[in-house]
KEZAKOL-797005 format. One line per 5 residues: number of its first residue (from 1); for each residue x, y, z of N, C-alpha, C. Coordinates in pm, whole numbers, plus 32768, in hexadecimal, padded with zeros to 4 digits. Example, Ala and Ser with C-alpha at 12.3 -4.5 7.8 and 13.67 -1.06 7.14 Angstrom:
1 = 8527,7DC7,830C,84CE,7E3E,830C,8528,7EB6,830C ~ 8505,7F1F,82C4,8557,7F96,82CA,850A,8003,8313
This chain:
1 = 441A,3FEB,9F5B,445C,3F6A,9F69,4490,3F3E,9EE2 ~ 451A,3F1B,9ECB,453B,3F0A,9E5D,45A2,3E7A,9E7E ~ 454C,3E25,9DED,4591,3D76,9DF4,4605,3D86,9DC8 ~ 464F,3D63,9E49,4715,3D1D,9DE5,4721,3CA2,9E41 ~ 47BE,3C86,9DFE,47BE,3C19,9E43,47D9,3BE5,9EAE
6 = 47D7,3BA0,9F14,47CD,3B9D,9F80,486A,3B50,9FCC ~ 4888,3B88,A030,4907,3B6D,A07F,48C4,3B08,A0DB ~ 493C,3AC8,A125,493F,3A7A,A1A1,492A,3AD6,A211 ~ 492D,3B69,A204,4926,3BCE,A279,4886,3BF7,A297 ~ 4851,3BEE,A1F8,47CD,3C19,A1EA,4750,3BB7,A211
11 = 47A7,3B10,A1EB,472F,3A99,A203,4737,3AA4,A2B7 ~ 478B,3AFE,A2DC,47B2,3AA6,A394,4769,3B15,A3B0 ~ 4769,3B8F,A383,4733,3C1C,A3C0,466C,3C01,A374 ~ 465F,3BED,A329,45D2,3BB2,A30F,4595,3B4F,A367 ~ 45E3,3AFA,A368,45CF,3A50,A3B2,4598,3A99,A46F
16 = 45F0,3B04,A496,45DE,3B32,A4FF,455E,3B8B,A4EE ~ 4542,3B9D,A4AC,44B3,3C11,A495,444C,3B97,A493 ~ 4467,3B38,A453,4406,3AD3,A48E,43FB,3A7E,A4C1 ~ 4427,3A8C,A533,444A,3A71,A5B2,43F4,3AB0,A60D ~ 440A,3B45,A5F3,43D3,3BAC,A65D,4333,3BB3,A628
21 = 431A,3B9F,A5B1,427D,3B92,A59D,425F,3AFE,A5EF ~ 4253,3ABE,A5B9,4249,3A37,A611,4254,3A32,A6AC ~ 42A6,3A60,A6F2,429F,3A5B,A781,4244,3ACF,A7BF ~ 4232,3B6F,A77A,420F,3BB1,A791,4157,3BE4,A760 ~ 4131,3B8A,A701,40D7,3BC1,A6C4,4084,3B5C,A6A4
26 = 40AD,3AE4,A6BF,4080,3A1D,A69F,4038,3A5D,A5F8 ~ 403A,3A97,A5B1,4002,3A90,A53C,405B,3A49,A4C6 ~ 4003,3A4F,A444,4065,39CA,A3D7,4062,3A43,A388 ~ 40D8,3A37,A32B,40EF,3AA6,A2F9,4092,3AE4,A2A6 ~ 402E,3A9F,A276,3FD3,3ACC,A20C,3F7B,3B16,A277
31 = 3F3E,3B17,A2E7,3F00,3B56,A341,3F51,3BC5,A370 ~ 3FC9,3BD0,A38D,400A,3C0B,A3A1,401D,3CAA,A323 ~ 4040,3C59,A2B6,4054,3CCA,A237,3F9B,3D16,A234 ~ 3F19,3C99,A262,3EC8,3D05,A256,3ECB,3D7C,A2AB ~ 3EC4,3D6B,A333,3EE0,3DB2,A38F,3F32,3E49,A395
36 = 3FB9,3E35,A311,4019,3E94,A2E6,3FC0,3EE2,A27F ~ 3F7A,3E96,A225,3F1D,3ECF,A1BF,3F96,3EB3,A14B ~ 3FD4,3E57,A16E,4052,3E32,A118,403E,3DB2,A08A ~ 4055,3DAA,A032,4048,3D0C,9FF9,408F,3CBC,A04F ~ 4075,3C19,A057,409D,3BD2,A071,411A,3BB7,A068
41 = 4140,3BD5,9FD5,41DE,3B91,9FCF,423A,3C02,9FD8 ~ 41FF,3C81,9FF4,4249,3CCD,A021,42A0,3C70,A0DE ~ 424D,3C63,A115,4256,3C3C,A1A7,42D0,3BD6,A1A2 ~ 4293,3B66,A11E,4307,3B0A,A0EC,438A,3B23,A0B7 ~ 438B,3B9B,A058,4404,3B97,A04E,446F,3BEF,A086
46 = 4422,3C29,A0D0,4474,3C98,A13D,44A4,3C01,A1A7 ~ 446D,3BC6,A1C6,4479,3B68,A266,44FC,3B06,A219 ~ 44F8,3AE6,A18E,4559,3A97,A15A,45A0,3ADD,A137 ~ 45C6,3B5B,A13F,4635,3BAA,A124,4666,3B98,A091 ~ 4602,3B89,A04A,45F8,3B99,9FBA,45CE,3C30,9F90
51 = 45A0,3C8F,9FF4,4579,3D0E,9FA4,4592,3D7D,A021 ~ 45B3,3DD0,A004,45F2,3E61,A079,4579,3EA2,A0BC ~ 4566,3E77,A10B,44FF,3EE9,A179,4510,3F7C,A167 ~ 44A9,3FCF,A14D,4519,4076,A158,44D9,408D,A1CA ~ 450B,40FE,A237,4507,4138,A28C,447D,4132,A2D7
56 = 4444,4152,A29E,43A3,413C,A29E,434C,40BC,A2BE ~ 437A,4063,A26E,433A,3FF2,A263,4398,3F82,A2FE ~ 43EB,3FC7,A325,4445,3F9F,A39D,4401,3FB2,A42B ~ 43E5,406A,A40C,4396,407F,A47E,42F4,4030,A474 ~ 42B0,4038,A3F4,4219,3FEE,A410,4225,3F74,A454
61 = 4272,3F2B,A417,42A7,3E93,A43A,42D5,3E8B,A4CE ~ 4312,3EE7,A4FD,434B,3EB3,A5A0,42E7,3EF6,A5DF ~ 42AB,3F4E,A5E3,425A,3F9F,A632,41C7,3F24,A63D ~ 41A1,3F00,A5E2,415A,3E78,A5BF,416F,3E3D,A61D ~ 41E9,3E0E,A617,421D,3DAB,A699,4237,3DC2,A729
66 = 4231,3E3E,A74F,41FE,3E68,A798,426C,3E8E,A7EB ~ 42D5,3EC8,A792,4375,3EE0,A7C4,435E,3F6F,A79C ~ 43CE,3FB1,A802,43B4,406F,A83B,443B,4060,A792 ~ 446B,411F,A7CF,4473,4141,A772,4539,412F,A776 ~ 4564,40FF,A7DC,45CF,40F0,A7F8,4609,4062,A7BC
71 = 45C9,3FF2,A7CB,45D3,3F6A,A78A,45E0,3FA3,A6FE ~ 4578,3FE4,A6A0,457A,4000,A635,45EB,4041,A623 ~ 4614,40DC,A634,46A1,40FB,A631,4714,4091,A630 ~ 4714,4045,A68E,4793,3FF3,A68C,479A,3F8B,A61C ~ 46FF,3F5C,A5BC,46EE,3EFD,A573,471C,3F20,A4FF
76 = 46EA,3F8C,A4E6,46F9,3FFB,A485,479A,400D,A468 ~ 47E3,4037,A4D3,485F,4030,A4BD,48C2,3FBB,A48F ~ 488D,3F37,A4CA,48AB,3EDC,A498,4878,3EC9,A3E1 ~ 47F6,3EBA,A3D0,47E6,3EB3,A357,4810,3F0B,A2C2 ~ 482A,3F8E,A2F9,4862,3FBA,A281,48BE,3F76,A240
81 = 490F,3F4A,A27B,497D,3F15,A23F,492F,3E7D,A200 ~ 490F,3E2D,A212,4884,3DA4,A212,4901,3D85,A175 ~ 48C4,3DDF,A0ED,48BE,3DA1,A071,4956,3DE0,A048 ~ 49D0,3E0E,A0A7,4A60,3E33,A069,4A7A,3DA9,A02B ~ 4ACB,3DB4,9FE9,4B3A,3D31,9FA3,4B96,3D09,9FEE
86 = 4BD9,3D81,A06C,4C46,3D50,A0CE,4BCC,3D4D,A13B ~ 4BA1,3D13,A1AD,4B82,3D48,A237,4BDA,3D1B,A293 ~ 4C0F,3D58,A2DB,4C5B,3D19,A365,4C21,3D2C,A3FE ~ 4C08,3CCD,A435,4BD4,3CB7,A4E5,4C21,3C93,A525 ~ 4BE2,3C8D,A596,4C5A,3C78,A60C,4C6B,3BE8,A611
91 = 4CFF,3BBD,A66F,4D0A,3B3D,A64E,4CC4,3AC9,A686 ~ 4C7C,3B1C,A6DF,4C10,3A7B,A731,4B92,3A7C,A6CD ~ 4B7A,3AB9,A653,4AF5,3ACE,A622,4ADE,3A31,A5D8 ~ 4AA4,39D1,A620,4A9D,3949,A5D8,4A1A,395D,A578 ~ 498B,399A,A592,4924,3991,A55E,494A,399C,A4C4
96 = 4970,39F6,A47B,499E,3A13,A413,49C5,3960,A3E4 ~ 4A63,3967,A413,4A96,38FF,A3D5,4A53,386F,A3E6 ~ 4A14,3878,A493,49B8,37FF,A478,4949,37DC,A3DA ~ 48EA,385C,A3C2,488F,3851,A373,48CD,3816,A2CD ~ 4968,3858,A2E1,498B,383F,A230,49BE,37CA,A277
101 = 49E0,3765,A29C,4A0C,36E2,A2AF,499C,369D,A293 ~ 490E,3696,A2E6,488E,368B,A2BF,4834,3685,A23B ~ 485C,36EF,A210,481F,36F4,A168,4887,36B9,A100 ~ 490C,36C2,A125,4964,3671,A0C6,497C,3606,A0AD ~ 497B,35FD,A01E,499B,3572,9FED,49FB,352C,9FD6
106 = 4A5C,3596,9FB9,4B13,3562,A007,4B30,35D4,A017 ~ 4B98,3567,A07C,4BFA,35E2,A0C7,4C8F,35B7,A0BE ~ 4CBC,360B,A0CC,4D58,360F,A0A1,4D9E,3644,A0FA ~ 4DF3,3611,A154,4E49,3657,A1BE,4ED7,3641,A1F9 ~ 4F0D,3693,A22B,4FB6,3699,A234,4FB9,36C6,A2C8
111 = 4FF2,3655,A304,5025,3695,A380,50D4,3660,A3BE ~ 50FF,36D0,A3FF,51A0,36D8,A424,5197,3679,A488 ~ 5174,36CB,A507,51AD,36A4,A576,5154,365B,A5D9 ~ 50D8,3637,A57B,5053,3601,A5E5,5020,35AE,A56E ~ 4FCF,3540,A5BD,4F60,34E4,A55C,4F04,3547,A543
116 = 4EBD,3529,A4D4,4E58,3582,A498,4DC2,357C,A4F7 ~ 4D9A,360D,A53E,4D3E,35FF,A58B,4CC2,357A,A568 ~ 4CAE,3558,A4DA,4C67,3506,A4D4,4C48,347C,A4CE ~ 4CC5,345C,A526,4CF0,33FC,A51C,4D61,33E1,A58D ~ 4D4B,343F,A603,4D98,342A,A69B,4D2B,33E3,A6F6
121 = 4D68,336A,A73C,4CFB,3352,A795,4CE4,33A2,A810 ~ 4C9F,3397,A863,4C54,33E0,A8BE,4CF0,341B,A936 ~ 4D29,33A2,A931,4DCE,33B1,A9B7,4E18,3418,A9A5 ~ 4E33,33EB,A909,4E7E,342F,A8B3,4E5C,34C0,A8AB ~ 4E0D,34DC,A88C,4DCF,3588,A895,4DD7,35C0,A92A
126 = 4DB7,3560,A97B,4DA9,358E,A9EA,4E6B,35CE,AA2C ~ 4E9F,3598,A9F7,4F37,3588,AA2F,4F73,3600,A9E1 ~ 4F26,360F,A941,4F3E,369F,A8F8,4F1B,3718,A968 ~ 4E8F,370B,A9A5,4E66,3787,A9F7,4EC8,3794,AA69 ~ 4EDE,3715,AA8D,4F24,3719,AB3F,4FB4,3753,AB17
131 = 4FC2,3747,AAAA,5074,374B,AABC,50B0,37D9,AA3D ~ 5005,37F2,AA1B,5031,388F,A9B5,5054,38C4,AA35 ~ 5031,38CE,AACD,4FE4,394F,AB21,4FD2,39DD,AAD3 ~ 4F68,39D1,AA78,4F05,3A41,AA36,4E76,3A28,AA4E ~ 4E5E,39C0,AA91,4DAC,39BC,AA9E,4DAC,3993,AB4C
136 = 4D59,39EB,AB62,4D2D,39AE,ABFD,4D2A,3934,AC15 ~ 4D07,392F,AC8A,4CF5,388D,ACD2,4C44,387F,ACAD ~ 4C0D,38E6,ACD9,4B9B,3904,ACC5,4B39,38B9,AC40 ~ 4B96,3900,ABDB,4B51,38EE,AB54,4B9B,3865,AAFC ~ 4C0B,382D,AB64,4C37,37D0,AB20,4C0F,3734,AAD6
141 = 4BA5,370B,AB0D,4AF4,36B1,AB1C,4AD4,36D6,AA95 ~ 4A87,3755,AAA6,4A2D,37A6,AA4E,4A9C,3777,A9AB ~ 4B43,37C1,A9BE,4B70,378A,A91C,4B81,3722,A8E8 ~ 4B90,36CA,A951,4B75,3626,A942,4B12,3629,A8EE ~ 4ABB,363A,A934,4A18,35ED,A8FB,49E3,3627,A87A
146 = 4A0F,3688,A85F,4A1B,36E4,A7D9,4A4E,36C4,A759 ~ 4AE4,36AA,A79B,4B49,3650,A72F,4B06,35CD,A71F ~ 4ACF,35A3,A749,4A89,34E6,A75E,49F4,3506,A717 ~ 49C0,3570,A729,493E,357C,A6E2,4968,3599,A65A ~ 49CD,35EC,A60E,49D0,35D9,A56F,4A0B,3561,A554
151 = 4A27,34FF,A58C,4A51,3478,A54C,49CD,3459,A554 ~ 4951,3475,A564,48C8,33F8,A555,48D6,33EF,A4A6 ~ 48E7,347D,A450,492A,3432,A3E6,4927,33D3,A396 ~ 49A3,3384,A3E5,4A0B,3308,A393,49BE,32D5,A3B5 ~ 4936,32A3,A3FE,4915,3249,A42F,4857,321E,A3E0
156 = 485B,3295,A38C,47EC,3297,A368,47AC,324C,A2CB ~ 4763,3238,A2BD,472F,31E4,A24B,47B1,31FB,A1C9 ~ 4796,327B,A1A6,47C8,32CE,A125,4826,330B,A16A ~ 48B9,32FA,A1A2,48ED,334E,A1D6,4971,338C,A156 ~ 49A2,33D2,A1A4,49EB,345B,A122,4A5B,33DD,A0DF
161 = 4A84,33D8,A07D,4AE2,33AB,A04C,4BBF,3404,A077 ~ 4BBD,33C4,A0D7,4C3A,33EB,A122,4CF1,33CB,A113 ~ 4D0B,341F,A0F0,4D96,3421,A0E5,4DFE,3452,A123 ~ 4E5B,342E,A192,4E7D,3469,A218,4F19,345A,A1DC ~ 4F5F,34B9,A1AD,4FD3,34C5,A1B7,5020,34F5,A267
166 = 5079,3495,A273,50AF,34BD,A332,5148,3496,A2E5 ~ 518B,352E,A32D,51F7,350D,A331,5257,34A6,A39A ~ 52CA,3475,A359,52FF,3409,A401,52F1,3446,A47B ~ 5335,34E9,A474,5348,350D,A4F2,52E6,3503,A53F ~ 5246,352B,A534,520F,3509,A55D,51D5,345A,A5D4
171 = 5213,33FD,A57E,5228,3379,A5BF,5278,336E,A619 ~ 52D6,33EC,A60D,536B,33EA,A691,5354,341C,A6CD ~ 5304,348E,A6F1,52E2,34E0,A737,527A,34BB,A799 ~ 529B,347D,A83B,527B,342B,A896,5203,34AD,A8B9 ~ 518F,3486,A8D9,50FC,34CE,A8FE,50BC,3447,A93F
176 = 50D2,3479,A9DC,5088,3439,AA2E,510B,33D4,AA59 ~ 50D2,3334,AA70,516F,32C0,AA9F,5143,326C,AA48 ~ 517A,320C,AA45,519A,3189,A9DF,5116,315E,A9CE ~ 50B2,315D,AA16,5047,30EE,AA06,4FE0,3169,A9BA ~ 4FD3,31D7,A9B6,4F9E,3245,A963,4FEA,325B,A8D7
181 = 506B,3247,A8D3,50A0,3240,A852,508E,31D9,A7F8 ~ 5082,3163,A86A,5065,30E0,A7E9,4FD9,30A9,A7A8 ~ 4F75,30F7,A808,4F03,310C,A7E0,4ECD,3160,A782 ~ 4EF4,31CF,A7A2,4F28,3224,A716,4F4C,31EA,A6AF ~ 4FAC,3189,A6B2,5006,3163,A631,4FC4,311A,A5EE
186 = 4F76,30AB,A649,4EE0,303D,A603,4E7C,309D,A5E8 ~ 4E60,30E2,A611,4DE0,313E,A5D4,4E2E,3165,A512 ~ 4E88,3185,A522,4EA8,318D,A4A7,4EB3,3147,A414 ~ 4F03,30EB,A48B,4F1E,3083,A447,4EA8,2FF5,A403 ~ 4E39,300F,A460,4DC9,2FD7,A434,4D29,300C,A44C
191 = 4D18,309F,A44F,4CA3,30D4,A443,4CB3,3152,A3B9 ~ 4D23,315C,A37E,4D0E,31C1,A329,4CE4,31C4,A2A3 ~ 4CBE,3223,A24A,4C8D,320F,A1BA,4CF9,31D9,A16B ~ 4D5E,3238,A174,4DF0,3248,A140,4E62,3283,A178 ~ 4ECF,324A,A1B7,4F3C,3294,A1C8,4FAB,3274,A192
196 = 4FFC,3326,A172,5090,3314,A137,50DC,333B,A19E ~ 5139,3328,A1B3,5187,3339,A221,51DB,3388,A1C3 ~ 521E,3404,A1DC,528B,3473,A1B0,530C,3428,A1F9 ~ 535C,3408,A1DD,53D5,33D6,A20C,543A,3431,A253 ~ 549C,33FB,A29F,5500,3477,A2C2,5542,349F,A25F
201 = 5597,341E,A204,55C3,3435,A1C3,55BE,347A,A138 ~ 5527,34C1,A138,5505,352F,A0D0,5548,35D7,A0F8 ~ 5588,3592,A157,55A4,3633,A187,558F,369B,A1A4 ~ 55B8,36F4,A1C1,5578,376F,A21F,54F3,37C6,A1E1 ~ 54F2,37EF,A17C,5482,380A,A122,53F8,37F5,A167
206 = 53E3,378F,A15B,5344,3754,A1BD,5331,3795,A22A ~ 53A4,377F,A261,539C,37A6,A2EC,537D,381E,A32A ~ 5397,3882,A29B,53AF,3938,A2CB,5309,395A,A2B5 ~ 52D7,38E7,A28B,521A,38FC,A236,51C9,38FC,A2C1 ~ 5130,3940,A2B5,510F,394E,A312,5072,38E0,A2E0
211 = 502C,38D0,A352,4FEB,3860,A342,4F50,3878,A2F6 ~ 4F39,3867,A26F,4EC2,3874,A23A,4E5F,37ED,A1CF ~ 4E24,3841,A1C8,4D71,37E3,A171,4D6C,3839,A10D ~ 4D23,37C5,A0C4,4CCC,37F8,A045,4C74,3791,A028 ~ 4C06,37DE,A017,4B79,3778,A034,4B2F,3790,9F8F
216 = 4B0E,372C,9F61,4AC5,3728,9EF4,4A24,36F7,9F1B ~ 49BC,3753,9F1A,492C,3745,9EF8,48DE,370B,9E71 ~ 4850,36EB,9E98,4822,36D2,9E70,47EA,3707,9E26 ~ 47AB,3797,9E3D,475F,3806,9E1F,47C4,3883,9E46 ~ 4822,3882,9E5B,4876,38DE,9EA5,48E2,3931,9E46
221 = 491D,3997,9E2E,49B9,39BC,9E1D,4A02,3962,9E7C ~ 4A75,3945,9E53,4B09,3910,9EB1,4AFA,396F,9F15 ~ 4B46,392E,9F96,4B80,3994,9FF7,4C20,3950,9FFD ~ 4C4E,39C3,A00E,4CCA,39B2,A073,4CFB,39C8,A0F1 ~ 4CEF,3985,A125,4D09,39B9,A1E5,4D6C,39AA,A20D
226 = 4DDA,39E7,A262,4E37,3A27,A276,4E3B,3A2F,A310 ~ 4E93,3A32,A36D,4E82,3A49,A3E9,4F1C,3A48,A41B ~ 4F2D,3ABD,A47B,4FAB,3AD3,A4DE,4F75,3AF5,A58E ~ 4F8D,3B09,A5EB,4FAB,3B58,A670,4F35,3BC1,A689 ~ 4F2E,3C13,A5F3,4EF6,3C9D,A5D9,4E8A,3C93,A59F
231 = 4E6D,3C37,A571,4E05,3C2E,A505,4DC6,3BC4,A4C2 ~ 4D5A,3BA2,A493,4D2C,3B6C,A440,4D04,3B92,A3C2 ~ 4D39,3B60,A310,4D38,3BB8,A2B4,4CC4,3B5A,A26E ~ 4C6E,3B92,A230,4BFD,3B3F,A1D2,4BEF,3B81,A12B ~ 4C2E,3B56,A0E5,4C49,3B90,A04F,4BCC,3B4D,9FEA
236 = 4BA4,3B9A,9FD8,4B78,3B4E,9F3D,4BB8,3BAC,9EBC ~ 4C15,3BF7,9ED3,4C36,3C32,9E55,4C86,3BF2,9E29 ~ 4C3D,3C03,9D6F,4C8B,3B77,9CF6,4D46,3B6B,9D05 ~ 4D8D,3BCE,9D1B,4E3F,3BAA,9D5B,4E2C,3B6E,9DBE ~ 4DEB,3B68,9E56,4DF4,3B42,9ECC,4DD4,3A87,9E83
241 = 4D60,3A94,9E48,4D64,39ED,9E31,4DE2,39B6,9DBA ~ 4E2A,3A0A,9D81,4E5E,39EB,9CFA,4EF3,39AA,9D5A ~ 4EEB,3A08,9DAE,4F6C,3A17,9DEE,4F6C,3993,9E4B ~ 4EDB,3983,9E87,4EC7,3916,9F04,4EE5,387F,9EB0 ~ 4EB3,3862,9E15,4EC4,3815,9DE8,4F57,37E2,9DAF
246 = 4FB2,384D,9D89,503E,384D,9D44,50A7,37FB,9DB4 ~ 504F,3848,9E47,50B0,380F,9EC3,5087,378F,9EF9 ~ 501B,373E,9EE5,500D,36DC,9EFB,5025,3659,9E6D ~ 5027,36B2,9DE4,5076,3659,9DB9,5103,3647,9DB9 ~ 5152,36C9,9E0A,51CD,36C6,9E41,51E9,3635,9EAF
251 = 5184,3637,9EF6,5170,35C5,9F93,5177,3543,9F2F ~ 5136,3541,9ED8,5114,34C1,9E95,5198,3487,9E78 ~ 51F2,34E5,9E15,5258,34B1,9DF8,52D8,349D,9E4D ~ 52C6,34E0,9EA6,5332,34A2,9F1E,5312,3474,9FAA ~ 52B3,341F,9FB0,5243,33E5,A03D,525F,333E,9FEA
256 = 5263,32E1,A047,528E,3271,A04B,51F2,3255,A025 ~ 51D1,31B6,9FC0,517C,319D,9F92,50FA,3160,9FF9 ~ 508D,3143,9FE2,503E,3102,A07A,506E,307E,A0B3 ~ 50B2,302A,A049,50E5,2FCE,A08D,514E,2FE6,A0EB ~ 5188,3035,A0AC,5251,3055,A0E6,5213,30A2,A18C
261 = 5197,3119,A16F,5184,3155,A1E9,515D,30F4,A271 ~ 5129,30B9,A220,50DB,3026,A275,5138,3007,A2C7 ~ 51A8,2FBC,A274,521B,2F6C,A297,5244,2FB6,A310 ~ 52A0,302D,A2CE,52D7,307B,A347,5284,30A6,A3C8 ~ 5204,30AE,A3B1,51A8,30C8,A450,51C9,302B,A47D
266 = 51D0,2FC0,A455,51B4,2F3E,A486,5244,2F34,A4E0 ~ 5291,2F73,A4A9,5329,2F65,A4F2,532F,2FD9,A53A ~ 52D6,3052,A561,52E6,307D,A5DB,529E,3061,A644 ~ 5234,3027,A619,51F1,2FB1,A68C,5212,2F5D,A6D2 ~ 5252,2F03,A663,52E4,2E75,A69E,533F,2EDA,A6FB
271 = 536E,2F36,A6F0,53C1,2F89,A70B,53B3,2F9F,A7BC ~ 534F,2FE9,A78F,530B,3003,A839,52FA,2F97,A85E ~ 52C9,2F33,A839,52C2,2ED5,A88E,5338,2E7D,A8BD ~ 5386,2E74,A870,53F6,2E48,A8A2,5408,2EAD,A926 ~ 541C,2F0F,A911,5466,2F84,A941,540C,2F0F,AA10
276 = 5381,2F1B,A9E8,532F,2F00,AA53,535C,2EAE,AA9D ~ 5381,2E36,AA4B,53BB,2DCC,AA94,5423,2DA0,AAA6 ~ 5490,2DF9,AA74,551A,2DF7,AAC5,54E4,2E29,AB7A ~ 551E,2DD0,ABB9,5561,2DEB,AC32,55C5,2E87,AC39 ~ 5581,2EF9,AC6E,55EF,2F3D,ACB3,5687,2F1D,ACD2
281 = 56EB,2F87,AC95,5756,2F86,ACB0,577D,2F54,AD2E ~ 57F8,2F0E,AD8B,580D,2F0E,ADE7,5876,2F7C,AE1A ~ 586E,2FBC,AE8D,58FA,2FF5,AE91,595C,2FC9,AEDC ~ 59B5,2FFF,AEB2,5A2D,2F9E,AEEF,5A59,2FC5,AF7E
């Protein structure tokens, strides 16, 4: 077992190892590491994904828990990769990105064509699933309540220090009907840490960008998170953050100030609502 430093791939793939002791074995980890014939903080810093399991210490540990040899294979495959500088998952993999939202102390984020998952209300997401048609009817509940469980969050004593860059298009871009959009628009407009609004008139540039984070810890390396269709990208290598930072002081300098963003959400609110209470056209 050899200490480096630890990824957002490694705390979620640890965090899950103790998980499976806990449900599987009710022991506390110090009972647990005796049991292995292990030290204690071995148990600890493998489960916090502060130190690399080797092969060995994978199988003692799951077999412990009382998982065959097939779970292990598939864990195994997942974890090699645990401590890369790039890792990429698939795109429904929230655990990951939930946990670094969780441990972070700010967050930093850019989105095109949608409000920032952390910060969509419950309608609003829901009208994302109904109207991608990419998620069942089935499981459509289940992403609700998912997306709504990493906002506990904003809501918590010490919550992350937040900075939500949204481009306009996003505000134009009708998800769900009028009474889901303008709810949306007050959630913004008066539940957020910080928002800049990217303007149209910054031009096409923004627009061609695809929607990412960068999370600063406490105890942590930076991450940079990244996401398309295909993938979810989780960087901690020193360009991936050099680069994540250069482009958000890019956002800074051409994103309308918090007042100006303010303003302009306040006038697509008035907006819709007007829109509400005009009377229908007549036809002739």
């Amino acid at each position: 077992m050899t200490a480096i430093t630890s990824t957002a791939y490694s705390r979620d793939l640890g965090d899950e190892l103790r998980r499976l002791r806990e449900k599987f074995t009710g022991l506390t980890g110090h009972a647990f590491a005796e049991q292995l014939g292990w030290d204690p903080s071995k148990v600890s810093n493998i489960e916090k994904g502060k130190a690399r399991a080797s092969e060995i210490d994978l199988v003692q540990y799951l077999l412990t828990c009382g998982r065959d040899t097939t779970h292990f294979e598939a864990f195994r495959d997942r974890y090699r990769y645990a401590f890369d500088p790039y890792v990429v998952t698939v795109p429904d993999n929230l655990r990951t990105l939930a946990l670094a939202e969780a441990q972070a102390k700010r967050i930093t984020s850019f989105d095109v064509h949608t409000m920032p998952g952390l910060i969509q209300i419950p309608e609003y997401a829901r009208a994302l699933f109904v109207e991608g048609g990419r998620v069942a009817p089935a499981d459509i509940d289940k992403g609700v309540q998912l997306r709504t469980e990493r906002q506990a969050i904003m809501r918590r004593q010490n919550p992350p220090e937040c900075l939500f860059y949204v481009h306009e298009l996003a505000l134009r871009l009708r998800v769900g009907d009028d009474q889901v959009m303008e709810e949306q628009y007050l959630r913004l407009l008066f539940h957020t840490h910080m928002l800049r609004i990217v303007p149209m008139s910054a031009g096409t540039a923004p627009v061609r960008q695809s929607a990412r984070m960068l999370f600063s810890f406490e105890k942590h390396t930076p991450l940079a998170y990244g996401e398309t269709g295909l993938g979810q990208v989780f960087a901690h290598d020193g360009g991936a953050i050099r680069d994540s930072r250069e482009f958000f002081k890019w956002l800074d300098a051409i994103a309308l100030d918090e007042g100006q963003s303010r303003s302009l959400l306040a006038n697509y609110v008035s907006g819709l609502r007007k829109d509400l209470d005009e009377p229908p056209a007549e036809l002739a």
